[in-house]
C-alpha positions in Angstrom: -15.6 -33.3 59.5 -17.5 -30.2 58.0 -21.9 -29.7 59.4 -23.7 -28.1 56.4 -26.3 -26.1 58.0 -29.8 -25.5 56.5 -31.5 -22.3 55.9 -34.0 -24.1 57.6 -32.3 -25.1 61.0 -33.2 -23.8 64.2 -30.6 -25.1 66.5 -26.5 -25.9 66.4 -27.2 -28.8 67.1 -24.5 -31.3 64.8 -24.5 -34.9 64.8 -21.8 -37.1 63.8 -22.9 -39.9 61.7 -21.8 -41.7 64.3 -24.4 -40.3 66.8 -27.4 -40.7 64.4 -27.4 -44.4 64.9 -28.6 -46.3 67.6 -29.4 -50.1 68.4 -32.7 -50.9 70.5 -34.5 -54.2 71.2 -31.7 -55.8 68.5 -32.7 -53.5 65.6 -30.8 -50.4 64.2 -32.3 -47.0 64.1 -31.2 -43.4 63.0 -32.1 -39.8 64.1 -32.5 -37.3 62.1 -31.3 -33.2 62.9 -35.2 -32.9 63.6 -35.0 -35.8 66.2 -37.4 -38.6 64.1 -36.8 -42.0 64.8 -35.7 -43.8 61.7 -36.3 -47.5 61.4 -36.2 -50.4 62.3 -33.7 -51.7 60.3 -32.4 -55.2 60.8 -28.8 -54.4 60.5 -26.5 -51.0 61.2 -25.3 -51.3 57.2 -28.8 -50.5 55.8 -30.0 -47.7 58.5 -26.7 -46.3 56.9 -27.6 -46.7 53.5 -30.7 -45.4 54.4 -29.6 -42.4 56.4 -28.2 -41.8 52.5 -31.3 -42.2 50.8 -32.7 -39.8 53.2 -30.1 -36.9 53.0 -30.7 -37.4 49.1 -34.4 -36.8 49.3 -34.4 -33.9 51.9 -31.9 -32.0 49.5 -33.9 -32.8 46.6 -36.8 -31.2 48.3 -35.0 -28.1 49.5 -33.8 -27.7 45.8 -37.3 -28.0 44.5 -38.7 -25.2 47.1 -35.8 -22.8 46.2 -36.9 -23.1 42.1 -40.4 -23.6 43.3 -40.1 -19.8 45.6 -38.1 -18.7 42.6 -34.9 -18.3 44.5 -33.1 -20.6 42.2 -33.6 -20.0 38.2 -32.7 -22.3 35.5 -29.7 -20.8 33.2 -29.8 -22.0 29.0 -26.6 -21.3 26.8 -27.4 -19.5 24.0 -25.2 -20.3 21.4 -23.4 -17.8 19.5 -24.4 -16.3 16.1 -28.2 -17.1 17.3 -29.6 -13.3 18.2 -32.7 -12.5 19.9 -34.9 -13.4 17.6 -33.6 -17.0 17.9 -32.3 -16.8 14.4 -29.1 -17.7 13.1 -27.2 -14.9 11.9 
């Protein structure tokens, strides 16, 4: 299994998915790389889903920095036989 690493991690630390989820008192929990307690969730299948939801968001974010910092720029076709002027030629 490949770890993706963030620009913004500060330790080699890797989980397996595995690893990230954890029973306690009879309900399911996840960690994250930060080491925040997820949950509870009443079953292991939906701290997984979860786990999803939250990898989905975090990425979102990071994406919305890097356009926000300008280190990611939005790229239009231009179509051909439009010049600079936008006009058709």
């Amino acid at each position: 299994m490949s770890h993706a690493t963030r620009r913004t991690d500060t330790s080699l630390q890797h989980f397996e998915q595995n690893d990230r989820f954890y029973l306690e008192s009879g309900l399911w929990y996840f960690r994250t790389r930060e080491d925040q307690c997820i949950g509870p969730f009443r079953y292991r299948s939906e701290a997984e889903t979860m786990l999803a939801h939250f990898k989905t968001r975090v990425l979102e974010n990071e994406q919305r920095r890097q356009m926000a910092a300008g280190g990611g720029k939005l790229h239009f076709r231009v179509p051909a036989g439009i010049g600079a002027s936008g006009q058709m030629s």
